[in-house]
C-alpha positions in Angstrom: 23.8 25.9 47.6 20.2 25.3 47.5 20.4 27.4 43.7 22.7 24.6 42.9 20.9 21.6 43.9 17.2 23.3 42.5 19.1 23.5 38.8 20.2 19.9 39.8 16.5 18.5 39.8 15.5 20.8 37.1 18.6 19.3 34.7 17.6 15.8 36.0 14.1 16.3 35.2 14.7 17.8 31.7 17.2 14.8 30.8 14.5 12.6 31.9 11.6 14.3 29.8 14.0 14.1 27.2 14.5 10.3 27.2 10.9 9.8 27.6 10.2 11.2 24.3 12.9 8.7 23.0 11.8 5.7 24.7 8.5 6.6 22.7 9.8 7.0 19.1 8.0 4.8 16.7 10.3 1.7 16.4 9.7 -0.1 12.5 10.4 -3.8 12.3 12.8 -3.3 10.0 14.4 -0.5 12.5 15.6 -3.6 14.7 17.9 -4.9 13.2 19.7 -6.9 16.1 16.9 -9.2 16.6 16.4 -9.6 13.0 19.8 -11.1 12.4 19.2 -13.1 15.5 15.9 -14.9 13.9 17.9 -15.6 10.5 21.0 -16.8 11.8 22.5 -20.0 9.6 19.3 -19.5 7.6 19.0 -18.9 3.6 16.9 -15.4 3.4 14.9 -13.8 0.6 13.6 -10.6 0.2 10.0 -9.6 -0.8 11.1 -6.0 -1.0 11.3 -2.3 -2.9 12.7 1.1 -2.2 11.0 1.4 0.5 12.9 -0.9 2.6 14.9 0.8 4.6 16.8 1.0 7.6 17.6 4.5 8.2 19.3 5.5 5.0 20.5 2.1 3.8 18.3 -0.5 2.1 17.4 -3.6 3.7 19.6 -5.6 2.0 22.8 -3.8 1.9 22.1 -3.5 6.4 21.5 -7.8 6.4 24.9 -8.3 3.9 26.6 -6.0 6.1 25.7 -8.1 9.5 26.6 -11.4 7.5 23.0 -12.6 6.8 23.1 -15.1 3.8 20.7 -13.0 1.2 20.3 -15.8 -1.5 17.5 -13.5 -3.3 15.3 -10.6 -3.9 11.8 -11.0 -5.3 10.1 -7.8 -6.6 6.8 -6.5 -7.3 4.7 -4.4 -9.1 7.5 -1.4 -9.8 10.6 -3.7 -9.6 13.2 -3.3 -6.8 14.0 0.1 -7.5 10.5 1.3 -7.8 11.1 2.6 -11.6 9.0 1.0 -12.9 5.9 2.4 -14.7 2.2 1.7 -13.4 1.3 -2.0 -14.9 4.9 -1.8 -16.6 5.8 -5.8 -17.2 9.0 -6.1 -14.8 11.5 -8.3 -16.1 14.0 -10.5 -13.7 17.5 -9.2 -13.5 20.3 -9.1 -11.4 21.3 -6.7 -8.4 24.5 -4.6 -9.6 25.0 -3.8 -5.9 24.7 -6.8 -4.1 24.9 -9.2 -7.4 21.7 -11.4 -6.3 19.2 -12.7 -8.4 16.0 -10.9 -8.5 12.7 -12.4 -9.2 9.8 -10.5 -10.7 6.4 -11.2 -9.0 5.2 -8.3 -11.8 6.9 -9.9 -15.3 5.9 -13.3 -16.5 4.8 -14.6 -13.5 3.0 -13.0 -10.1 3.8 -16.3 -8.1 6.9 -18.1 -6.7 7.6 -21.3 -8.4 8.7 -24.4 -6.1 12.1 -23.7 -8.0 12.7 -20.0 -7.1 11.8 -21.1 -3.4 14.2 -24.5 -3.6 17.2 -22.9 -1.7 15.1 -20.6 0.7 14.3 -21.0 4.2 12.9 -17.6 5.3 10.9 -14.8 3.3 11.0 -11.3 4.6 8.4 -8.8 3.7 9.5 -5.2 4.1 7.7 -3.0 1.8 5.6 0.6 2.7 1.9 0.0 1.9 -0.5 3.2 1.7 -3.5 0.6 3.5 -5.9 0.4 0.1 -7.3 -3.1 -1.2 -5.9 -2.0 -4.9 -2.5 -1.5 -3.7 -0.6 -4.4 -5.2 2.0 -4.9 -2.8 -0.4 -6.9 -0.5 -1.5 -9.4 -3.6 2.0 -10.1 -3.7 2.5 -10.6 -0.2 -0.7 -13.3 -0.9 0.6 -14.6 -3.5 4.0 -15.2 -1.5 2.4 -16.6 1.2 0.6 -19.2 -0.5 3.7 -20.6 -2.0 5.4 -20.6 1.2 2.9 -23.1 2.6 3.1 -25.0 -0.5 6.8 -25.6 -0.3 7.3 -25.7 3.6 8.8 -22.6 4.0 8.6 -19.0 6.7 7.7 -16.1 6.1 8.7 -12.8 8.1 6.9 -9.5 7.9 8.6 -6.5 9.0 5.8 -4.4 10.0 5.3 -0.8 9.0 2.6 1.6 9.8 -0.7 2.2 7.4 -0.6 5.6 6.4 -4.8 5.7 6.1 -5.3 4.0 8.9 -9.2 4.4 8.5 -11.9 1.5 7.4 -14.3 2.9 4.7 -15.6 1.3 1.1 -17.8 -1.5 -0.8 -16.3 -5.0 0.4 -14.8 -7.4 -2.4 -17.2 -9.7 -4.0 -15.6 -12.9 -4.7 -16.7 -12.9 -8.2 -14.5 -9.8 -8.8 -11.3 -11.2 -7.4 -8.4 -10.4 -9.3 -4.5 -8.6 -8.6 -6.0 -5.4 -6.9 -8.3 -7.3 -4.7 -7.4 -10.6 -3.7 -9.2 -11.0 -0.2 -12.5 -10.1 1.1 -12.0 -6.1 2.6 -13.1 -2.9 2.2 -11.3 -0.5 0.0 -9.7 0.8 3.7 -9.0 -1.9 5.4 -7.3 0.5 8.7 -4.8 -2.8 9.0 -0.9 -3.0 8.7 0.5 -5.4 6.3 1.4 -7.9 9.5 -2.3 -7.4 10.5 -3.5 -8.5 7.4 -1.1 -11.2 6.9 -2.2 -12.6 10.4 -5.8 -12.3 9.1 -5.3 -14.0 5.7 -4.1 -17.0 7.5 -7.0 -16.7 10.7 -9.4 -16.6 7.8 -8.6 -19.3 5.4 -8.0 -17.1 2.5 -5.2 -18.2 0.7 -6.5 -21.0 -2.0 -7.8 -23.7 -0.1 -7.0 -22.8 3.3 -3.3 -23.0 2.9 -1.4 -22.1 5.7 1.9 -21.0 5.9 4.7 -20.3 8.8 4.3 -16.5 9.9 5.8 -14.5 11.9 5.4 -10.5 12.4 8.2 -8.4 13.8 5.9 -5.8 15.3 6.7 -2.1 15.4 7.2 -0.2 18.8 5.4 2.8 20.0 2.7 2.7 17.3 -1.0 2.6 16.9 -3.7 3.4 14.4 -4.3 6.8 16.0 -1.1 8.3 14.9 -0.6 10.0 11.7 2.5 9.0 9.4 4.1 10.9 6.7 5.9 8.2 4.3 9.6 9.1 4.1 9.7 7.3 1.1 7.1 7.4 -1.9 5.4 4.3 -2.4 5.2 4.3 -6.3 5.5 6.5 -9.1 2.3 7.8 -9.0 2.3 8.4 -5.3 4.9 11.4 -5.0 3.3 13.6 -2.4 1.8 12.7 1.1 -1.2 14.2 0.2 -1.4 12.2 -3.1 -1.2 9.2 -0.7 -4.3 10.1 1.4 -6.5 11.4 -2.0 -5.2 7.6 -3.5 -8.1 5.3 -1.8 -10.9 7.9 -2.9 -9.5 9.2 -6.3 -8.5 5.7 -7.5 -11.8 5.1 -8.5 -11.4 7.3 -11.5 -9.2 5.2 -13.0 -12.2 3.2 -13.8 -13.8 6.0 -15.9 -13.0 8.9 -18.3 -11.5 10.9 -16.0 -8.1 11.3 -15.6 -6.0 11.4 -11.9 -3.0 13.0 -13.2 -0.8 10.5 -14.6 1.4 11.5 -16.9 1.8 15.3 -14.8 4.0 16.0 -11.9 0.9 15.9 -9.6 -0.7 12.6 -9.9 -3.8 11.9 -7.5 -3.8 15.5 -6.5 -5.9 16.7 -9.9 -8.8 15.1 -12.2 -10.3 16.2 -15.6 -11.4 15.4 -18.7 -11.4 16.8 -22.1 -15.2 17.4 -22.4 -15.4 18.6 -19.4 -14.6 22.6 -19.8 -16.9 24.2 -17.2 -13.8 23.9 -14.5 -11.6 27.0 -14.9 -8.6 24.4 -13.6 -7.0 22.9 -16.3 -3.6 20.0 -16.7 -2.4 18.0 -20.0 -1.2 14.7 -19.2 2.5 13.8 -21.1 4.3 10.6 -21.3 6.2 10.3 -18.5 8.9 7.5 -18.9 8.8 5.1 -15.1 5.6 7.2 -14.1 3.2 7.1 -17.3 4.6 6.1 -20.4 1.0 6.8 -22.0 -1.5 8.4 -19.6 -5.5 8.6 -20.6 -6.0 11.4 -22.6 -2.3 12.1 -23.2 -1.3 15.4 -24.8 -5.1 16.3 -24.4 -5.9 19.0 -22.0 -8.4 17.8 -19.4 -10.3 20.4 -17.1 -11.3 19.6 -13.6 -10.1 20.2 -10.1 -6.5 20.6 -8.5 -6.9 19.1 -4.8 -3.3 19.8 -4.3 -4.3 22.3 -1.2 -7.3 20.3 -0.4 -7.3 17.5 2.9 -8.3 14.6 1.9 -10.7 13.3 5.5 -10.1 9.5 6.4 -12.7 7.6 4.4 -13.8 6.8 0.9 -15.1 9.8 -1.0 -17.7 9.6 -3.0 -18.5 13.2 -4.1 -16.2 14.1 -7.0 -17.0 10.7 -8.4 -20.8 11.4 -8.7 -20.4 15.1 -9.6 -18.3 14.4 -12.6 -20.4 11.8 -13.3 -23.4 14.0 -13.6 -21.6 16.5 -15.9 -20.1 14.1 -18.2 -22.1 14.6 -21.2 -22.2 10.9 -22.3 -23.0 9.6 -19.4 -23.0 5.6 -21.4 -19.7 6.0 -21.7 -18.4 7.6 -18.4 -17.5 4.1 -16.5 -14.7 1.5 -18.2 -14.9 -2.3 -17.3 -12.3 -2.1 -14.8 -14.6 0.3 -12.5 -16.4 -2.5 -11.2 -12.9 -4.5 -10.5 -11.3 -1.4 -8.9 -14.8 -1.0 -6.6 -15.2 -4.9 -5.9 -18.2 -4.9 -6.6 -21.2 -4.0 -9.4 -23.4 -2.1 -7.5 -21.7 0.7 -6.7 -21.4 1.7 -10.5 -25.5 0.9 -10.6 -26.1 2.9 -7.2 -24.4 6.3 -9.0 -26.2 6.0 -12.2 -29.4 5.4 -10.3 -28.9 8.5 -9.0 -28.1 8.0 -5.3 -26.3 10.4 -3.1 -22.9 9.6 -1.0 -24.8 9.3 1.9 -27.3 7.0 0.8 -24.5 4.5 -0.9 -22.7 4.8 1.9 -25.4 3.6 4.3 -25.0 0.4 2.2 -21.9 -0.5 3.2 -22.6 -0.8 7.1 -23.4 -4.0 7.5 -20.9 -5.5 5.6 -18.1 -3.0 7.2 -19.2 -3.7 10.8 -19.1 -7.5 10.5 -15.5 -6.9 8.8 -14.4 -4.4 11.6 -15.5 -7.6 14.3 -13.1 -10.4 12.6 -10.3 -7.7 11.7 -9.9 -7.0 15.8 -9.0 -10.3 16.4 -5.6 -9.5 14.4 -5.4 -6.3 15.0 -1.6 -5.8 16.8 -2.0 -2.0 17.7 -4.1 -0.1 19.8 
């Protein structure tokens, strides 16, 4: 009897253990799905959203139709819908074979919502995976969105996901170098989820003139900055592998020079080379890659450098393969394109690597700047 009642409290025990765990699985705001359909009940709903909406299995869309939510729209960005879309490819507006509604390209014509494509909305829902990097464009669009919310009167919702480098490292945007992969004044890491950074656009005044615009977050569950988060989806073309993810806010830079990052292979952001530079026994030769790299730098060229594939990239904003293949590139004139400086925010970190500074040194630059950001970002921070 008393064996009995011992594997009793041992069974009890374990069950509870067990639903512990549960109780603590990360929760998505997409993930909840009842109190979603609650909030847009008799309201007209748009979607600011890609592939990477999902719930489960099942896209975001297809899960709201299914509950009876009136979808009037999609709006896509940089990518399209689908996320087939080549890097910078124009994206066209179509219509969804699926669920036969419209779609609206925020990466064709047009990177803004007229008055007319918001006329028969009342609510915008953001659901889209970010990788937590100032160049990513999917938070310009989320700007962009936002701003013509308040200027037509309507909400938007942000179904919060996590940041998969949750770290906040990098040379602040300078206002002078605004433009689609910096719109707002952060750091190249910002360490925010897109509904923490929508709070703070708003807190701060940085959409156009102030604007303001009805917000509201649906916060995820059981989540804070601390945890690590391997994307179940990939985020863009270029951004196949989790550890092309975390080498994206370091490597990134290169696309502002001669070196390539591996577009236009099957391993973008997980290799770099150039043609002229053959001391590197590691060697890849960029091909057009139709919805990845239709024509990479240095395409059918072979480029020698490094393959990081089986190399961790650490949570911050590397500086050392920059400045070494900066130092053996023979013309060094002709090592950084215009766009470095709009990639980096800023002109003097192109100035502080030809002047010969270390890492170390540029880095101790940035404090100042990154501590007064890391003050004003904790009054929107949501997670732990």
């Amino acid at each position: 009897m008393i064996r009995i009642i011992g594997l009793c409290i041992f069974l009890w025990f374990s069950i509870a253990a067990c639903d512990g765990q549960t109780n603590n699985k990360m929760v998505l705001g997409a993930d909840q799905v009842d109190l979603l359909v609650s909030k847009l009940k008799d309201q007209r709903v748009a979607l600011l959203v890609n592939h990477t909406s999902k719930v489960g299995n099942t896209h975001l869309a297809d899960t709201l139709i299914s509950r009876g939510v009136n979808l009037v729209k999609i709006f896509s960005p940089e990518h399209g819908f689908r996320g087939q879309a080549a890097d910078g490819e124009k994206v066209n507006d179509a219509v969804d074979e699926k669920t036969g509604l419209p779609i609206v390209s925020l990466y064709g014509s047009a990177k803004k919502p007229t008055p007319e494509h918001l006329e028969n909305v009342d609510v915008v829902i953001f659901d889209i995976q970010d990788v937590g990097v100032r160049f990513f464009t999917f938070i310009s669009s989320l700007y962009n969105m936002m701003e013509a919310c308040g200027e037509n009167g309507k909400k938007v919702m942000v179904l919060d996901r996590p940041n998969p480098n949750s770290f906040v490292d990098g040379p602040m945007l300078q206002p002078e170098f605004k433009s689609f992969v910096g719109m707002i004044p952060i750091p190249i890491a910002h360490g925010m989820t897109v509904g923490e950074l929508a709070k703070m656009m708003l807190g701060e005044k940085w959409l156009s003139k102030g604007m303001q615009c009805e917000l509201e977050v649906l916060p995820m569950k059981n989540y804070s900055h601390s945890m690590s988060y391997t994307l179940p989806t990939h985020p863009s073309p270029n951004l196949p592998t989790q550890n092309a993810i975390t080498w994206y806010p370091s490597l990134c830079l290169f696309e502002g020079t001669v070196v390539s990052v591996g577009r236009g292979t099957e391993m973008p952001f997980e290799v770099i080379g150039n043609p002229e530079i053959k001391d590197y026994p590691f060697s890849f030769t960029p091909i057009s890659m139709k919805g990845k790299s239709n024509h990479p730098p240095h395409e059918n060229k072979e480029c020698y450098g490094l393959d990081l594939r089986n190399v961790k990239a650490e949570p911050t904003i590397s500086l050392k393969y920059l400045i070494e293949f900066y130092n053996k590139y023979p013309d060094k004139s002709k090592f950084f394109t215009p766009y470095f400086n709009t990639l980096a925010g800023t002109d003097k970190l192109k100035e502080q690597i030809i002047s010969g500074m270390t890492e170390s040194e540029i880095k101790r630059t940035w404090q100042k700047d990154l501590n007064n950001f890391k003050e004003k970002r904790s009054k929107y921070l949501i997670y732990k």
